[in-house]
N, C-alpha and C positions, 0 to 999 in steps of 0.2 A: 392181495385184494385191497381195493383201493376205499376209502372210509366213506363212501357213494354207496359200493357194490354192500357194505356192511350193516348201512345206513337201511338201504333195501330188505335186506334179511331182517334186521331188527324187528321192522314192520310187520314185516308178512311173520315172523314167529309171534308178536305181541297179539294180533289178531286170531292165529289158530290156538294160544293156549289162552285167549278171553274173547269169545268173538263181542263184548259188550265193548272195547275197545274202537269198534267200526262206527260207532255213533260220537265217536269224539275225532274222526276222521273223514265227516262226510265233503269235506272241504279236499281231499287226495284223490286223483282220479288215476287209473290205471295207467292213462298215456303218460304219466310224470315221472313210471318206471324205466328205468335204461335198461335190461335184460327183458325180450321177451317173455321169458319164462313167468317172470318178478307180474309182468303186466297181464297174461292170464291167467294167475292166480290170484291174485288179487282183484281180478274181474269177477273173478266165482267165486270168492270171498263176501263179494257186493252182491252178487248173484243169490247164494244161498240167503243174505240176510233177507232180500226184496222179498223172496220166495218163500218168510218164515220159517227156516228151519228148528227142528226140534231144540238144539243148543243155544239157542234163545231166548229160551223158557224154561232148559233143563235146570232143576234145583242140585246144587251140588255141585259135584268136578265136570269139567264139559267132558261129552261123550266123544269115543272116538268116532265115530260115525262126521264129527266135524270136519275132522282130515281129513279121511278118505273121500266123503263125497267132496269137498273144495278140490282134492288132487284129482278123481274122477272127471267131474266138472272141465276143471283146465285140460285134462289130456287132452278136450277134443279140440284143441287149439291149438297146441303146443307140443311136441313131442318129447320124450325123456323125462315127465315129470310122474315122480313114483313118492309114494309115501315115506320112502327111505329119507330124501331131499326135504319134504315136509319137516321132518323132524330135526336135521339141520337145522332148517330154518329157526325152530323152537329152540335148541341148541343155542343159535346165536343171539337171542335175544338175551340183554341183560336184565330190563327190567319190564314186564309187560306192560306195568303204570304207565311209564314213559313216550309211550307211544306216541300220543302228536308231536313230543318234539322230534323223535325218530322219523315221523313223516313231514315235519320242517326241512329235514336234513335232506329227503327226496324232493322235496320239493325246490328246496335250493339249488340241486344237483339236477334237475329235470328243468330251471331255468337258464342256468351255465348254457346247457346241454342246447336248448332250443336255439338260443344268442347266438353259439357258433356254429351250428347249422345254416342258419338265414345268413350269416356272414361268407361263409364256404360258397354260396347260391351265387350272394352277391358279385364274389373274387368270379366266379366261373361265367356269370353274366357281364361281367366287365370285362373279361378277357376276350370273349366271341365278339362282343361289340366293337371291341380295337381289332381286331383280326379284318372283320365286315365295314369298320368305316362307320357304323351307327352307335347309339347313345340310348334308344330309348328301351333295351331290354334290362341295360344299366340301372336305368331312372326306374323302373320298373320295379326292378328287386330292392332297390333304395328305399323306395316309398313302402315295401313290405317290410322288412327290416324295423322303419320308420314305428311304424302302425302295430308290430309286432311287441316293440320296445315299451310302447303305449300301454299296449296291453298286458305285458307281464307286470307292470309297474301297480294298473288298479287291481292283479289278481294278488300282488304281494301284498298291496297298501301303503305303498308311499307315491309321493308326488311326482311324476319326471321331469327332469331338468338337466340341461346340458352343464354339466360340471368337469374338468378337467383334471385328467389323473396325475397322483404328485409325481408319479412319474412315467410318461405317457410308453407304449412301446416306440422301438421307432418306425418312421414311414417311411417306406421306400417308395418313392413314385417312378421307380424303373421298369414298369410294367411292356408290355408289348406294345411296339410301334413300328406301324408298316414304313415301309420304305417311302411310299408317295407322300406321308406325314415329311418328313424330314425334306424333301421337296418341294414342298406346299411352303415351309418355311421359308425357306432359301429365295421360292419366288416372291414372295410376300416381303421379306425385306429390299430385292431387288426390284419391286414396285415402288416401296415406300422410300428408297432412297434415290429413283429416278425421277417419281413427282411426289412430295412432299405434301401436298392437299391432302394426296391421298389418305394422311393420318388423321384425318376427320371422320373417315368412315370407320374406322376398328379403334379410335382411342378410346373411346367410352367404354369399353366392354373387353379387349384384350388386353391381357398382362404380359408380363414376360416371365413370370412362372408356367404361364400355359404353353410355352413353347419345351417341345421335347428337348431340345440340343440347348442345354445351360451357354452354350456363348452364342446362340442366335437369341435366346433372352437377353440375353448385356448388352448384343447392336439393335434390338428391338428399344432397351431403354434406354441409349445412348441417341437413338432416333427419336425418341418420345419427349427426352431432355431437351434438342435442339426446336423440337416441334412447340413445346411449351413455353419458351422463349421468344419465339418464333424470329431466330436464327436459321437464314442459310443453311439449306444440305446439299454437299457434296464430297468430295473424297476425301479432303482435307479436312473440313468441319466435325466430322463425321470421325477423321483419326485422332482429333485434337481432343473430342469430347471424351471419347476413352482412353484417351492419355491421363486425362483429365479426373476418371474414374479409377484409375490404375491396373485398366484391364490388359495395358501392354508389359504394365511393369510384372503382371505377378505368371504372364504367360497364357491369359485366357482370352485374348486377340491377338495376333500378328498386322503388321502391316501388309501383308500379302493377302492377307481374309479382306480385309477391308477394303483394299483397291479394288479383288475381285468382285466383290460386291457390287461395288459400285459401276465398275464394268459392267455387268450385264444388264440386258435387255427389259426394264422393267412392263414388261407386257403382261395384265392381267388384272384383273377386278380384285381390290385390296380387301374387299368384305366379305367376297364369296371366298378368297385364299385364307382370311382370317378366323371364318366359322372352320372351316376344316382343322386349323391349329385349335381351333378350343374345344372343337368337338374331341379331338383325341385327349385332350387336355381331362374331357370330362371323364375318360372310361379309364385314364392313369391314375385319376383322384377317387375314382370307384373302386378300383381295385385298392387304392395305398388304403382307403377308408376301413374296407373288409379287412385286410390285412389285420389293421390296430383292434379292430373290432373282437377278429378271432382271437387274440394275442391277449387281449383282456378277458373274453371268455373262457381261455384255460388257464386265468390264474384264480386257482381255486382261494387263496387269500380274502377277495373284495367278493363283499356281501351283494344279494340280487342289487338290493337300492343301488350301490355304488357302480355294480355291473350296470345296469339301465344306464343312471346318468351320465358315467364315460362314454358307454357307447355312443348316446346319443350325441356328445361334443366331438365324438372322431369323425359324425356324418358333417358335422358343420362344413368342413372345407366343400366336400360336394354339394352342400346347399349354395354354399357362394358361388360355387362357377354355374350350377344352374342356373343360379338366378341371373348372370350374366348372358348364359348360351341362351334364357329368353330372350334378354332385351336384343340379342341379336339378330333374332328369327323372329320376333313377334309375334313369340307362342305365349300361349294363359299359364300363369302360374297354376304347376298342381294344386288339386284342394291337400291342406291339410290332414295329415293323418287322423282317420275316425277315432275319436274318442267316447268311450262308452258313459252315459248317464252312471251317476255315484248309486243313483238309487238301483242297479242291477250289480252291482259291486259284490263281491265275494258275502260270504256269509261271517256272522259276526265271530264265530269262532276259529272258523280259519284266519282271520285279520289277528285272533289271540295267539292259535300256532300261529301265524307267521313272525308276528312282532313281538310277542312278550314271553318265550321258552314257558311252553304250557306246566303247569305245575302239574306232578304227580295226581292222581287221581284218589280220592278218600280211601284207605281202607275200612270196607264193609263191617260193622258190626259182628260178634263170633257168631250171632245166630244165622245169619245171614248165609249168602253163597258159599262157598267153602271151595270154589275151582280154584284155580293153578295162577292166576292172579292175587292172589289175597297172600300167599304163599310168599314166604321170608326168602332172601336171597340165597340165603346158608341152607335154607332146610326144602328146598324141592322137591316133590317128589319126583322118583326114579324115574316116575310114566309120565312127567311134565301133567298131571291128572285128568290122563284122558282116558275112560273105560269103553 
């Protein structure tokens, strides 16, 4: 059982054997549970409090009538939930006090959980888009992600900000790419090295990271080098310059790639061949993005804060080619991810769970309640004191 799944049981026992515990938890909502079971129980846990139940007000040890109707409650949502489970659950609590920071622990574990979810969306959205040749179900999910990231960040209480992991996962941008991509290249350098103008219309805006085939990147920047100069291109120039780079010495050019190149027929508009390379460019840096994304969501190690602000530095790279693939298409930049006004921000005690490990709750005076919370860790009663 994983210290998530333990985390959950904690809670849901700290609340059956003190239901006054739910008023230092009104800041946990059911959806933060990962076990359906965990999420309507503790639905009808919030249920019975809304609905005044008697053990709210009972003086003394809370009545069993607390269990059973919460477990009654949930069945009708959930199936296999019997009071035998319930008492488990009491079972595994260690200390009922404890409970926000117990619901800290869910609450951390139900932010992991969201992160790599919207990341899974993303990888899947970016993959159908390289399949199809489009981009914008990519951008789509990105901008969720985005907006998402935003908003776990003012429900935890810290600022977000794109910070960089000490040690990032790595990125693979070997994602899927159709065959016409890798053609699209091929003629696109075969235009640019038959008229050389033609690097006016894609210098601004295409890279040689955005080309799928890493050595049609090196003759794109071996092209880009003579263009910059503005040196002569032909077959010579063009082999001297990556000589020049050491793309012959280390075996990532041949002289026969190069001549072929240059041999062909540069027939084709450099701009419309050039959005195609960067549009694939964008749904390979969507997916590598999700990738790092998820990879940091299941290290359970880094705190939400830390979780938020990596993820958001792993979307960076896809914010730059966007912002390139506008200037290329002469599309509007996206607005912005919605950020929510501070004044509707979490409640001031959940900003306590979340950030400062809530402290134990007072023990009550001997006159006072006398239920199954007040109760020493050694000396329990048998019935967890529930009549």
């Amino acid at each position: 059982m994983t210290p998530l799944q333990k985390a959950e049981q904690a809670v849901l026992g700290a609340v059956l054997l003190d239901p006054g515990q739910l008023a230092r938890l009104d800041w946990l909502a059911p959806e933060h549970f990962d076990r359906p079971a965990h999420q309507a129980l503790y639905a009808a846990l919030r249920k019975l409090r809304s609905s005044g139940h008697d053990a709210l007000v009972a003086e003394g040890a809370v009545p069993l009538s607390w269990v059973t109707d919460a477990v009654d409650e949930a069945g009708h949502h959930v199936r296999g939930m019997t009071a035998v489970y319930a008492h488990t659950l009491i079972s595994a609590c260690p200390r009922p006090e404890h409970a926000p920071v117990y619901g800290r622990m869910v609450l951390e574990g139900a932010i992991h959980l969201t992160v790599a979810q919207h990341a899974v969306r993303l990888h899947q959205a970016a993959r159908a888009d390289a399949l199809q040749g489009q981009v914008d179900g990519a951008l789509r999910r990105a901008d969720v992600l985005a907006s998402v990231l935003h908003d776990l960040a003012r429900r935890w209480g810290t600022e977000p900000r794109p910070v960089p992991a000490a040690e990032p996962p790595a990125r693979d941008r070997g994602g899927p790419v159709r065959a016409s991509v890798v053609e699209d290249e091929q003629f696109l350098l075969a235009v640019l090295a038959d008229r050389p103008k033609a690097m006016d219309a894609v210098v601004g805006w295409l890279r040689p990271g955005d080309f799928a085939d890493p050595v049609h990147g090196q003759l794109y920047r071996s092209l880009g080098a003579l263009h910059h100069r503005g040196e002569p291109v032909d077959r010579l120039t063009l082999l001297w310059e990556a000589q020049r780079r050491g793309l012959l010495a280390d075996g990532t050019l041949t002289t026969d790639a190069v001549a072929a190149l240059c041999d062909e027929v540069g027939a084709g508009d450099a701009a419309w061949l050039g959005e195609q390379v960067l549009r694939s460019s964008i749904t390979r840096t969507a997916a590598a993005s999700a990738d790092e994304v998820r990879a940091l969501a299941e290290t359970a190690a880094l705190s939400p804060g830390q979780l938020i602000n990596h993820a958001l530095h792993a979307l960076g790279p896809l914010d730059e080619v966007r912002a390139r693939w506008q200037t290329a298409t002469g599309r509007s930049p996206a607005p912005p991810p919605r950020r929510v006004p501070a004044s509707t921000g979490p409640p001031a005690e959940r900003m306590h769970a979340a950030l400062a490990r809530s402290a134990p709750a007072p023990v009550p005076p001997s006159g006072g309640r006398t239920g199954p919370a007040s109760a020493p860790a050694g000396a329990r009663p048998r019935a967890r004191g529930h009549h």
